[in-house]
Every structure is written in structure tokens, then in C-alpha cells.
VEXKE-419977 format. One line per field, with one value per residue: residue in three letters; x, y, z of N, C-alpha, C, CB in turn; residue number from 1. Coordinates in steps of 0.2 Angstrom, whole numbers. Glycine has a CB too. Layout:
N
type [ALA|...]
nX [X|...]
nY [Y|...]
nZ [Z|...]
caX [X|...]
caY [Y|...]
caZ [Z|...]
cX [X|...]
cY [Y|...]
cZ [Z|...]
cbX [X|...]
cbY [Y|...]
cbZ [Z|...]
seq [NUM|...]
***
This chain:
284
type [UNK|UNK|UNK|UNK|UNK|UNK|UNK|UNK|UNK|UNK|UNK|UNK|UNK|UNK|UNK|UNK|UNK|UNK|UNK|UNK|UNK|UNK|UNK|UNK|UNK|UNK|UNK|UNK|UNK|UNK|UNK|UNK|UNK|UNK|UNK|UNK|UNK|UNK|UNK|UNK|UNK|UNK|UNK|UNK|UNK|UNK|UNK|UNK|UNK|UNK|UNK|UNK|UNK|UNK|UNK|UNK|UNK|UNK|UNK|UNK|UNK|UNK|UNK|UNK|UNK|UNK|UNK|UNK|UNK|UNK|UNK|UNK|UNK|UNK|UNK|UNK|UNK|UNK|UNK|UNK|UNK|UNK|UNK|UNK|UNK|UNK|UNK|UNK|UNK|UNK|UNK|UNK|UNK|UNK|UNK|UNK|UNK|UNK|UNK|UNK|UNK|UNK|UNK|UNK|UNK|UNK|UNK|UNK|UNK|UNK|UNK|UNK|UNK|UNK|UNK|UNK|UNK|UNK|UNK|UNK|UNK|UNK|UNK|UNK|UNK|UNK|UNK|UNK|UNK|UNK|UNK|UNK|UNK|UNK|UNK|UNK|UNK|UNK|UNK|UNK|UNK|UNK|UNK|UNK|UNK|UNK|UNK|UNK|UNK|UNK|UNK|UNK|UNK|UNK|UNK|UNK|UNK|UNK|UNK|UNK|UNK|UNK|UNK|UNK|UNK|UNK|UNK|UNK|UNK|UNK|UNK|UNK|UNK|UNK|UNK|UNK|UNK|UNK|UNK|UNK|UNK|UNK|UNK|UNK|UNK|UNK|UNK|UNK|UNK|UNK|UNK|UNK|UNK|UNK|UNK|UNK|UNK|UNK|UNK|UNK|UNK|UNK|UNK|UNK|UNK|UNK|UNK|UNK|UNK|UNK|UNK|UNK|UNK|UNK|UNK|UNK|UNK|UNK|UNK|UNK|UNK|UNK|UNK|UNK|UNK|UNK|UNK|UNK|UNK|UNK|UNK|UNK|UNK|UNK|UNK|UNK|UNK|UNK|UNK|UNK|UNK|UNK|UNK|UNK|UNK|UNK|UNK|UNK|UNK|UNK|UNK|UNK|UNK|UNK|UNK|UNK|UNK|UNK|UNK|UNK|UNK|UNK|UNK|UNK|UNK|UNK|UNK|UNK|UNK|UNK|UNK|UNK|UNK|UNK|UNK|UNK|UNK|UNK|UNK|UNK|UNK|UNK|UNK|UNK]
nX [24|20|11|20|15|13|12|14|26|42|35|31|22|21|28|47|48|52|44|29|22|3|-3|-9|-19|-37|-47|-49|-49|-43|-37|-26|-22|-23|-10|0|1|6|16|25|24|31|42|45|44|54|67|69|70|59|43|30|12|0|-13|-30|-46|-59|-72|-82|-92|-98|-102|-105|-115|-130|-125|-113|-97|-90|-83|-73|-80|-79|-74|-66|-59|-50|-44|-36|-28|-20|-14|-5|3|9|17|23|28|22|16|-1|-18|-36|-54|-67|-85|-96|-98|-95|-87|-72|-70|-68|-57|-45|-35|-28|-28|-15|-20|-33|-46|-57|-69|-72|-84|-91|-86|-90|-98|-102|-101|-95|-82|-81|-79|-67|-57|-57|-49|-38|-29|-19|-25|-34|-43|-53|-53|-71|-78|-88|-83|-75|-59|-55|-64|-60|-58|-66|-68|-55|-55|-67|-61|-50|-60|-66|-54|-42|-35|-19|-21|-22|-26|-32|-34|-42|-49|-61|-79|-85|-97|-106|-102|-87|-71|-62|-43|-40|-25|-20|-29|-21|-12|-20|-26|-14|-11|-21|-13|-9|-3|-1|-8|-10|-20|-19|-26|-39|-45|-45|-54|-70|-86|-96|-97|-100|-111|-116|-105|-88|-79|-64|-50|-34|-23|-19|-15|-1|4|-5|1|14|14|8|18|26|19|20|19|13|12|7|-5|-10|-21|-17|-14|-10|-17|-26|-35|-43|-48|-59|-67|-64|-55|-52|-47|-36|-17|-7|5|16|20|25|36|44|37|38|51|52|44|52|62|58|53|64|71|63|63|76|76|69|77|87|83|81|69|60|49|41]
nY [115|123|113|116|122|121|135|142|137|135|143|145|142|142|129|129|140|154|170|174|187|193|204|217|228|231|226|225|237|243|236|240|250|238|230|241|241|228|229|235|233|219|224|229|218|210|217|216|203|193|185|184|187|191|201|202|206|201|203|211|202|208|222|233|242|240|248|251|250|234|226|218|207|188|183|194|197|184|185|197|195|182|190|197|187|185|196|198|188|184|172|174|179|177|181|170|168|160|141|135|144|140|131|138|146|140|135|147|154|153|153|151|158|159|168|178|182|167|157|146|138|124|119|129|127|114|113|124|111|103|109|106|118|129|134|147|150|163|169|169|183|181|168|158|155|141|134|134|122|115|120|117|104|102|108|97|87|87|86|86|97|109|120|135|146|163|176|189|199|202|203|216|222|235|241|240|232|219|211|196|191|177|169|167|159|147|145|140|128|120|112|121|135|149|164|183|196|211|223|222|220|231|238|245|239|242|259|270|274|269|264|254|260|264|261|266|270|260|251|247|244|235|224|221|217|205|198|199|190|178|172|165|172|188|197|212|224|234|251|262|275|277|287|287|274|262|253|250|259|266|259|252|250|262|264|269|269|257|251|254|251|236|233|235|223|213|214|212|201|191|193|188|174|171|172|163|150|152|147|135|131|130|127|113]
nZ [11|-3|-18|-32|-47|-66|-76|-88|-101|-95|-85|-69|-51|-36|-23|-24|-31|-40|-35|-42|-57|-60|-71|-77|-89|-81|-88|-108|-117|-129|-144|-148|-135|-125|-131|-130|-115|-111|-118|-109|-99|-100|-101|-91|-81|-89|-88|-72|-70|-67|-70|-77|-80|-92|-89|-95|-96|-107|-105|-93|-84|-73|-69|-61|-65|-79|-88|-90|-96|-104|-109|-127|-130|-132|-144|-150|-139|-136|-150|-148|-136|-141|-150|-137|-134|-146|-150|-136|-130|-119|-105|-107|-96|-92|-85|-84|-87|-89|-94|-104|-110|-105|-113|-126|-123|-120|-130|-132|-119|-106|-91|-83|-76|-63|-56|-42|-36|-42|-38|-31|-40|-47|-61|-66|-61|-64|-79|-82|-74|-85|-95|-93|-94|-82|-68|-60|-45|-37|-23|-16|-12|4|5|18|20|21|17|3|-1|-8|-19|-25|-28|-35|-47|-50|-50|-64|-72|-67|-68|-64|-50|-44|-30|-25|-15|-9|-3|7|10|23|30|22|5|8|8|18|24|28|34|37|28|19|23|27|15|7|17|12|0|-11|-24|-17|-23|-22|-24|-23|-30|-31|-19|-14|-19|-16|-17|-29|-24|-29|-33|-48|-50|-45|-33|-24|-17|-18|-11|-4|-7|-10|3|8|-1|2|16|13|4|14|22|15|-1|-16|-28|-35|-39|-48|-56|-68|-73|-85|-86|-75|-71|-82|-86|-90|-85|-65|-62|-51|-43|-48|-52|-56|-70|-72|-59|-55|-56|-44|-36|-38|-36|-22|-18|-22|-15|-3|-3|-6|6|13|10|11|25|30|23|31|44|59|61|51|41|32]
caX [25|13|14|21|9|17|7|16|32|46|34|28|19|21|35|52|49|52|37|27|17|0|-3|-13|-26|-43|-53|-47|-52|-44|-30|-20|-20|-19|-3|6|3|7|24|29|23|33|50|46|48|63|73|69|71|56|41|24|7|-2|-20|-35|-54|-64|-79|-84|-100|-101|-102|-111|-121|-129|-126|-105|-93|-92|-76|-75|-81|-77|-68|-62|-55|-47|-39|-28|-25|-18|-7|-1|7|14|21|27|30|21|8|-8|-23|-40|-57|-73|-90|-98|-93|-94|-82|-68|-64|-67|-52|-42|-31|-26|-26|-15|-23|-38|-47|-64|-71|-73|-93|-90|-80|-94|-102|-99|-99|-87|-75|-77|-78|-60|-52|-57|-46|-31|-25|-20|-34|-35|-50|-51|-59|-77|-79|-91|-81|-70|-52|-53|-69|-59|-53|-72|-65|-49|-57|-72|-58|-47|-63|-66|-48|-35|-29|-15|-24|-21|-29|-32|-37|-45|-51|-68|-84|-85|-102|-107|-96|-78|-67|-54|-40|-36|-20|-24|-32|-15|-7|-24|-24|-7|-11|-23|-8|-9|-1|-8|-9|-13|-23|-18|-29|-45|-43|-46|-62|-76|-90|-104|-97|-101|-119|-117|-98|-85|-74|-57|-43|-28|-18|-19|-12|6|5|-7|5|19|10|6|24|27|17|22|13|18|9|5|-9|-11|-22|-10|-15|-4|-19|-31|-42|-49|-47|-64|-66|-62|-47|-50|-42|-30|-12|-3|10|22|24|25|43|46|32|40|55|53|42|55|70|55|51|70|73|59|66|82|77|67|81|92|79|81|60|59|42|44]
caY [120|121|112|121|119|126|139|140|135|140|149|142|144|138|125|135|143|161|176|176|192|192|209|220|232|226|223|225|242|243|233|246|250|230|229|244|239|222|227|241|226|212|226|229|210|205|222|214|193|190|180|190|183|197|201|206|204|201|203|211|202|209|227|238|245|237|253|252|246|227|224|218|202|182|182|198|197|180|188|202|191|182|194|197|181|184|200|202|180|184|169|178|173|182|175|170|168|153|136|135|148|139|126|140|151|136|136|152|158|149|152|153|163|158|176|176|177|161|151|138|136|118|120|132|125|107|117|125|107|99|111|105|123|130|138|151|151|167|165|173|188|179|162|155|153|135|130|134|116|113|122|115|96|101|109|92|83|91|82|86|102|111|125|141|150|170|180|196|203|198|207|218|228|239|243|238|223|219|206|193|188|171|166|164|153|141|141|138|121|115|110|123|138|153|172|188|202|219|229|219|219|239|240|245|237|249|265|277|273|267|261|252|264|260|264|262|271|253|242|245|244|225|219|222|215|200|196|196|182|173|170|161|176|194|199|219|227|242|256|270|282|273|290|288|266|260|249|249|264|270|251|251|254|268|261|274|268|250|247|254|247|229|234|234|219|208|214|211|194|188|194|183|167|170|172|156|147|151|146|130|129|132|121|108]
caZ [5|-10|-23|-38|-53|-72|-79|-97|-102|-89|-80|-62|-45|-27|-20|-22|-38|-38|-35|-50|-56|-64|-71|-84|-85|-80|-97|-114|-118|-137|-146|-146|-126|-124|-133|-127|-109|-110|-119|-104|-93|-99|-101|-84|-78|-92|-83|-65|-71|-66|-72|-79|-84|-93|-87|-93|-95|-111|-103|-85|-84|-66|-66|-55|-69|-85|-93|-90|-101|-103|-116|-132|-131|-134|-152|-151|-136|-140|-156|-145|-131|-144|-152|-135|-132|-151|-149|-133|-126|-112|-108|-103|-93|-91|-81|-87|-85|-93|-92|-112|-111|-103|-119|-131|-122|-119|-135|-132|-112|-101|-84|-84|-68|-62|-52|-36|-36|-46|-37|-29|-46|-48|-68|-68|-60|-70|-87|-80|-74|-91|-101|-93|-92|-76|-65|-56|-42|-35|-17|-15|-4|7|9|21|17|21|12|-5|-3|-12|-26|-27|-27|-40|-54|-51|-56|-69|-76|-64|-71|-58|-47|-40|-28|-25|-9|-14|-1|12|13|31|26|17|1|10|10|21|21|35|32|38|24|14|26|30|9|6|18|7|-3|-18|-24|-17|-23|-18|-28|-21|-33|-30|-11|-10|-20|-13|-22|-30|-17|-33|-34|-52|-52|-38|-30|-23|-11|-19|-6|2|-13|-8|8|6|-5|5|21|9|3|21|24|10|-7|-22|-33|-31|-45|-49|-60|-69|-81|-91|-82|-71|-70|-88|-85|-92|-79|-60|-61|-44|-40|-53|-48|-62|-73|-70|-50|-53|-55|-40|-31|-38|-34|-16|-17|-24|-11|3|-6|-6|12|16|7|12|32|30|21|36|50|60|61|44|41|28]
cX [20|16|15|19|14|11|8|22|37|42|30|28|19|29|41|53|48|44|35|20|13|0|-7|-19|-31|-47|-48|-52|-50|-38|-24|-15|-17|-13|2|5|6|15|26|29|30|41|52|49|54|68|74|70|66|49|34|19|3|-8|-24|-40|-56|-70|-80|-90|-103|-101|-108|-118|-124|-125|-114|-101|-91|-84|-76|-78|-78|-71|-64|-57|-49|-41|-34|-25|-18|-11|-5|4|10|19|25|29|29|15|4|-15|-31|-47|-63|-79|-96|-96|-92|-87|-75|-66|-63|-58|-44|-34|-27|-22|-20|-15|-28|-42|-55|-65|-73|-81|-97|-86|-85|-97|-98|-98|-95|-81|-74|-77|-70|-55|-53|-52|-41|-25|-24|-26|-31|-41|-50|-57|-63|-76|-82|-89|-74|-65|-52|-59|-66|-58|-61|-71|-62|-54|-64|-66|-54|-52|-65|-61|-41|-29|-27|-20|-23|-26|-29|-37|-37|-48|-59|-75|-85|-89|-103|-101|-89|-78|-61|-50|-36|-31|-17|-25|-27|-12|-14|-25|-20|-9|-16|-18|-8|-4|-4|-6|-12|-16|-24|-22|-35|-50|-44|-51|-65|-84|-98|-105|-99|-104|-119|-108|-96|-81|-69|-52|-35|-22|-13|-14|-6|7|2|-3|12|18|9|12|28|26|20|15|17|16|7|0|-12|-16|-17|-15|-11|-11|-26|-38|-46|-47|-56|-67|-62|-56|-48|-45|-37|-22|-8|3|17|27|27|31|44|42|35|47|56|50|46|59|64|54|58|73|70|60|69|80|72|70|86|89|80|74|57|55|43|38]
cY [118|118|116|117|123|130|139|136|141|144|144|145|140|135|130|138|152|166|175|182|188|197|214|224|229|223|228|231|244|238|235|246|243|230|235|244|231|223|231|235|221|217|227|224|209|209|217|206|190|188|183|186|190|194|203|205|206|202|204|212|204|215|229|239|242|241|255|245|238|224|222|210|194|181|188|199|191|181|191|199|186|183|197|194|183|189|201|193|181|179|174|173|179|177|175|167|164|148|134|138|146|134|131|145|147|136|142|156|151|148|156|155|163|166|173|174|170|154|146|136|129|117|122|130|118|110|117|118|103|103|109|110|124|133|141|155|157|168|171|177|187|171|161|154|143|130|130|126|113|116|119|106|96|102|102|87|82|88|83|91|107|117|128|145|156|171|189|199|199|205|210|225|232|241|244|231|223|212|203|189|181|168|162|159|147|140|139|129|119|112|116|129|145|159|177|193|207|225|228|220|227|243|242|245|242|257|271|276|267|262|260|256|259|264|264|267|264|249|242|241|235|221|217|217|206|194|194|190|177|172|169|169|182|196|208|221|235|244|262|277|278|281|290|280|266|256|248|252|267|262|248|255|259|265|263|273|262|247|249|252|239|227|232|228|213|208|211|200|188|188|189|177|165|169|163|150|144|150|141|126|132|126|120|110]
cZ [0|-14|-28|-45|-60|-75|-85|-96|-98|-84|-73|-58|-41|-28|-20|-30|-36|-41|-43|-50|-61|-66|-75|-80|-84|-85|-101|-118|-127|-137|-145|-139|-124|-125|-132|-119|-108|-113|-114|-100|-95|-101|-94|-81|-81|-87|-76|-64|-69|-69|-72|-81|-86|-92|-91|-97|-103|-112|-95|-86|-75|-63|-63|-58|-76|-91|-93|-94|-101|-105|-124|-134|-130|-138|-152|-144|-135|-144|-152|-142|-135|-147|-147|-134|-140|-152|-144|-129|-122|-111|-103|-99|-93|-87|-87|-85|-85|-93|-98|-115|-112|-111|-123|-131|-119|-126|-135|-124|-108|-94|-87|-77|-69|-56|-46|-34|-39|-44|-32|-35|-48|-56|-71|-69|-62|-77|-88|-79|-81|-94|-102|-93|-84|-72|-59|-52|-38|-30|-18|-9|3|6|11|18|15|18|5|-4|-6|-18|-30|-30|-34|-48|-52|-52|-61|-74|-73|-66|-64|-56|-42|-36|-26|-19|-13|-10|2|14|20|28|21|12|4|8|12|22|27|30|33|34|19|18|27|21|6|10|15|1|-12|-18|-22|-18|-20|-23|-23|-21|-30|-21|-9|-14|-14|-17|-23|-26|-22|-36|-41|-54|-45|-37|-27|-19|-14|-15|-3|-3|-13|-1|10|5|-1|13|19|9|8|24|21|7|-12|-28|-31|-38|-45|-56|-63|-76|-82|-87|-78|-70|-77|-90|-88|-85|-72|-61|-55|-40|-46|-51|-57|-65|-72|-64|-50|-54|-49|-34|-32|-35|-27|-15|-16|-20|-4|3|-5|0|15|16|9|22|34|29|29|44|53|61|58|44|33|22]
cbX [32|9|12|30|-2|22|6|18|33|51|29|29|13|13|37|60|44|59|39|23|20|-5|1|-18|-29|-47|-64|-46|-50|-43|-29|-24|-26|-22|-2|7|-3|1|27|24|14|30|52|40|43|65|68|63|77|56|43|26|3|-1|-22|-34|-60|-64|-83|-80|-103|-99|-100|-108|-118|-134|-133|-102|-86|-99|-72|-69|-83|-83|-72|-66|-58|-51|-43|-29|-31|-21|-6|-2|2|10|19|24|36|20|5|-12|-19|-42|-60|-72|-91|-98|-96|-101|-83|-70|-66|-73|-55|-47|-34|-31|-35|-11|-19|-41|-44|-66|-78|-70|-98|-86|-71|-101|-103|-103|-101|-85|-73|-83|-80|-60|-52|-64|-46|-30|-27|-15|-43|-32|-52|-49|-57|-82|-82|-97|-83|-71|-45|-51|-76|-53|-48|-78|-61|-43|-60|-79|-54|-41|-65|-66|-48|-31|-33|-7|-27|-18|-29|-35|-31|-51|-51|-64|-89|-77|-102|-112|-97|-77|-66|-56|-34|-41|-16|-28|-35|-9|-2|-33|-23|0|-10|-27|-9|-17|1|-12|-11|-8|-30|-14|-29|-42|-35|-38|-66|-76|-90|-112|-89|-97|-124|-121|-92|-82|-76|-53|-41|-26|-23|-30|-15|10|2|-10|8|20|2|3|27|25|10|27|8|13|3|13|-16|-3|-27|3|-23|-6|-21|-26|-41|-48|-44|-64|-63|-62|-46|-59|-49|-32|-5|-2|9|19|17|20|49|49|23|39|57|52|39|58|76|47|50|74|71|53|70|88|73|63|85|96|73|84|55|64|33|45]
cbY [119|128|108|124|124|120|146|148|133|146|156|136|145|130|117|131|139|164|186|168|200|190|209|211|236|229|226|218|248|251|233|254|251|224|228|252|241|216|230|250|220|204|234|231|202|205|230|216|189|192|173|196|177|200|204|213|209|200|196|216|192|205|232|246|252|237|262|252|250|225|219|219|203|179|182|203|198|179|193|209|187|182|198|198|172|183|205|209|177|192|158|183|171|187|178|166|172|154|130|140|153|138|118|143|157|131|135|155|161|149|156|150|172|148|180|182|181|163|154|139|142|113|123|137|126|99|128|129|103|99|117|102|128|133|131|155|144|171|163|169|192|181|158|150|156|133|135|139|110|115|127|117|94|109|116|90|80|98|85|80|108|113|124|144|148|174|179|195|208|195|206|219|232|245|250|239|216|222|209|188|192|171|171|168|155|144|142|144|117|119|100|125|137|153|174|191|199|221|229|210|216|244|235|252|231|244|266|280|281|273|265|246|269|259|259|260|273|248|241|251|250|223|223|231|220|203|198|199|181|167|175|149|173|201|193|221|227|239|258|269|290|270|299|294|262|257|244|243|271|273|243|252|246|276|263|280|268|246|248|259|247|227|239|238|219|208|224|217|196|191|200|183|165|180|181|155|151|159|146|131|130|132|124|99]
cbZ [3|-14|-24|-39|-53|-79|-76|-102|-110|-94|-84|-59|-45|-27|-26|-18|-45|-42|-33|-53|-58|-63|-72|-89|-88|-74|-97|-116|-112|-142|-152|-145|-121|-128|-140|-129|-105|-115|-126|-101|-95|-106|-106|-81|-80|-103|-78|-62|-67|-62|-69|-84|-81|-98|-83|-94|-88|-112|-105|-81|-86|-62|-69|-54|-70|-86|-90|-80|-102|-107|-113|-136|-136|-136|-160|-153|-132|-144|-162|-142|-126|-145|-157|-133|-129|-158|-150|-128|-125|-110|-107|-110|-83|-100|-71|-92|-86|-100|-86|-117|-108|-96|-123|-133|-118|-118|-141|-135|-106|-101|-76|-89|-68|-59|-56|-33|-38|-51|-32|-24|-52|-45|-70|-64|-52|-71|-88|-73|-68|-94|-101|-98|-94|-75|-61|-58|-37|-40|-6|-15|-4|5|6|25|23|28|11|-9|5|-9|-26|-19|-17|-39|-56|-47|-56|-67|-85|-65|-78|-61|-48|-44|-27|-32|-1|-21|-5|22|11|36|29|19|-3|19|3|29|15|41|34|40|21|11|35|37|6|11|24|3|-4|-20|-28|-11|-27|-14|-32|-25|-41|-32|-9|-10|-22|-9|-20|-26|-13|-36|-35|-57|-56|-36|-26|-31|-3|-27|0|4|-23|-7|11|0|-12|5|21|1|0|24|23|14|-11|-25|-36|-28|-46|-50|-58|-72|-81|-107|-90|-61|-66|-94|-76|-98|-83|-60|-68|-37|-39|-60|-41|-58|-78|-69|-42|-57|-60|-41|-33|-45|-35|-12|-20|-29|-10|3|-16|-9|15|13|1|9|35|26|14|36|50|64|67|39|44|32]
seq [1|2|3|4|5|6|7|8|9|10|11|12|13|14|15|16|17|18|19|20|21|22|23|24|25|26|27|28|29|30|31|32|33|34|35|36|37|38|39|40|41|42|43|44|45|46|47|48|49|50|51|52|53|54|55|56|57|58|59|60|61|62|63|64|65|66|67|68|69|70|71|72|73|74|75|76|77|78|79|80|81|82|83|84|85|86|87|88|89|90|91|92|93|94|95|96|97|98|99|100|101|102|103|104|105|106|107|108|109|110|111|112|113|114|115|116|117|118|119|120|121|122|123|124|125|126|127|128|129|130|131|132|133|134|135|136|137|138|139|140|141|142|143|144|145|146|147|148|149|150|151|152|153|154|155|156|157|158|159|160|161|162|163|164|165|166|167|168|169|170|171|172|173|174|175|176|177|178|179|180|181|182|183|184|185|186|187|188|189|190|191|192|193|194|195|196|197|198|199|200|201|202|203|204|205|206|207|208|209|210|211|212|213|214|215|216|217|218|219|220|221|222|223|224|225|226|227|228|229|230|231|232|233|234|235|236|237|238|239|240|241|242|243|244|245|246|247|248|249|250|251|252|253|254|255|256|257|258|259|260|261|262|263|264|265|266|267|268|269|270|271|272|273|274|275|276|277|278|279|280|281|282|283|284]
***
């Protein structure tokens, strides 16, 4: 079983602690939007008792296009994430792109989320275990599940900060990625906590010449497939209208659906526990 790391106060990942969501729209498009999805978000989890980290990006230094929206920056993105965690008590997490970046957003984020085409950069990931926050390494599309244990071993020397890992999906040609389900059980024995990104997983990177397109047909049906396997985390991107999202809305699942997409997650989630609990080769 993984070990279970604490992300904030009361809130943890892996060993026998209960599903935990990530959640948010994908970048921080205004104050405004930040804070009324982060409060629909966290009335959605306290309804269901379950345990939310809010998402979302202050900077997508990796779009498609130069000329596509980026977010608000360093400080300003700082400041709202901020007055998320003050308005709504939700701790938040967002990724970053700099290895400078990681202490400046340390005082403020509590997972902090190195990107997938980021997760060999030996910089990054000592920046990230120096903060002493949690980390969230989010495997590259182009590497083996069982190589992250090079990840995992650069952010604990970095200063031994707890760490999580994310499957997001595996490049298979041109603008696809598909999701061996494999991955989470050969990460999970690395001894860590491991998640699933839903949203991420049904890209299709750069498929609309100047932006990534997206399936989200697929991101119930993943998720569902996922919690099956067993994961300590499920991470979603969610927007109030994903077809006028700035950022990555053909891969963002719609606000409106998501309780009742978590709904069945949870009861699939609990079935799972429960039929594990009651097994005699229940693995230790």
C-alpha cells in the first residue's frame, strides 16, 4: 500500500485515507471566475464529505501557440490563489515552470505540480523537494511508469518533501494519448501515492493546428476504469462553460455534470475498498 503523504491540514493521499479530489479550471482566467468556481467546487465536496484541492494554472508556459492565452502571471496569480484558500478553506495547488518559482509559491500553494514535460528536469524536481510542500510529479507522456521512481528519488533530495504521483495519459502518435492502466499499479509499488488526471488523459495535443483538442466523451468513462484499478487521487479539470474556457475547454469536464459524475465515482470508489477489505488475498 502507498504511503499516505498530508497535503494540508486534515487533508491526505495514499495508505487508507479516503479518495482525494484535485479540481479547478485549468488556468486562472479572472478573480472573479477563480472564486466562483472554487466556491461551487468546495460546496460540491463539503455536500459529498469528501476532501478537494483546488486547481489551477498561473501560467500555461506550454501552449500550443505563442499567441494563446497564458494566464495572469506569478504575483497575480499568487494573490487569488490566495484568496481562495481565504474565502473558501480549500488548500490549493497549481504547477510550475521554473525551479525559482517553486519557493516563491511555497508560502501560499500546498501541492505544488511539476508538468509532465517537466518531470526529468533535475532542477525542478530539487526546487519542488526543497519547499517541503507536497509534490505532485505528473509522469511525462513519453515515460515509462516505472522510471518515475527517478522523479520520486530527485524531489526527496531535494529535502524529503512527501510525493505524489499522476498518470495523464501516454503519447501513441500523432496528437493522441492513450492510458495503460498498468501504470497505476507499477506506481503505486514505488511506494507513493498515486493519481489519476481524467481531463489531461483525453487531449489531443496541438489537433487544432493552433490549440489541443480533446475528447471528453472519454473522461467518465477513464475515470471510472481508473477507480476501478484503484488510486489514491482522481484530478479533473472543471469549467462553468468549457466551450468559452481560455485554456484547454475541449478537455475540461462542465460544472454542471460533475456531481453526478463524482457521485458515481465515490459509490464505485467504496465498492472497491469495501471488496478489498472483505478479500482473503487482499495484498498488504
Amino acid at each position: 500500500m502507498p504511503t499516505s503523504i498530508r497535503v494540508a491540514e486534515g487533508v491526505h493521499a495514499g495508505g487508507s485515507a479516503p479518495l482525494l479530489l484535485l479540481a479547478g479550471p485549468d488556468v486562472i482566467e479572472s478573480e472573479a471566475h477563480t472564486l466562483r468556481m472554487a466556491r461551487a467546487l468546495a460546496g460540491i465536496a463539503r455536500e459529498r464529505g469528501v476532501a478537494l484541492v483546488f486547481k489551477a494554472s498561473f501560467d500555461k508556459a506550454n501552449r500550443t501557440s505563442a499567441a494563446s492565452y497564458r494566464g495572469p502571471g506569478l504575483a497575480e496569480g499568487v494573490r487569488v490563489l490566495r484568496r481562495v484558500k481565504e474565502e473558501t478553506g480549500l488548500p490549493v495547488t497549481t504547477d510550475f515552470h521554473l525551479p525559482d518559482q517553486a519557493a516563491a509559491l511555497a508560502p501560499v500553494v500546498d501541492l505544488l505540480q511539476v508538468p509532465a514535460f517537466l518531470c526529468r528536469q533535475t532542477d525542478m524536481l530539487l526546487a519542488a523537494g526543497a519547499t517541503g510542500r507536497a509534490v505532485n510529479v505528473k509522469k511525462g507522456q513519453f515515460v515509462a511508469p516505472g522510471d518515475m521512481r527517478h522523479a520520486v528519488e530527485k524531489v526527496r533530495a531535494g529535502g524529503g518533501a512527501p510525493v505524489m504521483l499522476t498518470e495523464r495519459g501516454t503519447t501513441f502518435g500523432y496528437h493522441t494519448l492513450v492510458v495503460d492502466f498498468r501504470s497505476l499499479e507499477r506506481m503505486r509499488a514505488l511506494g507513493v501515492p498515486v493519481c489519476f488526471d481524467a481531463t489531461h488523459s483525453v487531449q489531443m495535443p496541438g489537433a487544432l493546428q493552433n490549440a489541443s483538442g480533446g475528447e471528453r466523451e472519454f473522461i467518465a468513462p477513464l475515470a471510472r476504469a481508473a477507480v476501478a484499478v484503484g488510486v489514491d487521487a482522481l484530478f479533473f479539470e472543471v469549467h462553468d462553460d468549457p466551450a468559452s474556457a481560455l485554456c484547454d475547454g475541449p478537455s475540461q469536464f462542465p460544472l454542471a455534470e460533475f456531481p453526478a459524475l463524482l457521485d458515481g465515482l465515490l459509490r464505485l470508489d467504496r465498492e472497491r475498498r469495501g471488496l478489498l477489505a472483505s478479500s482473503p488475498e487482499r495484498r498488504p
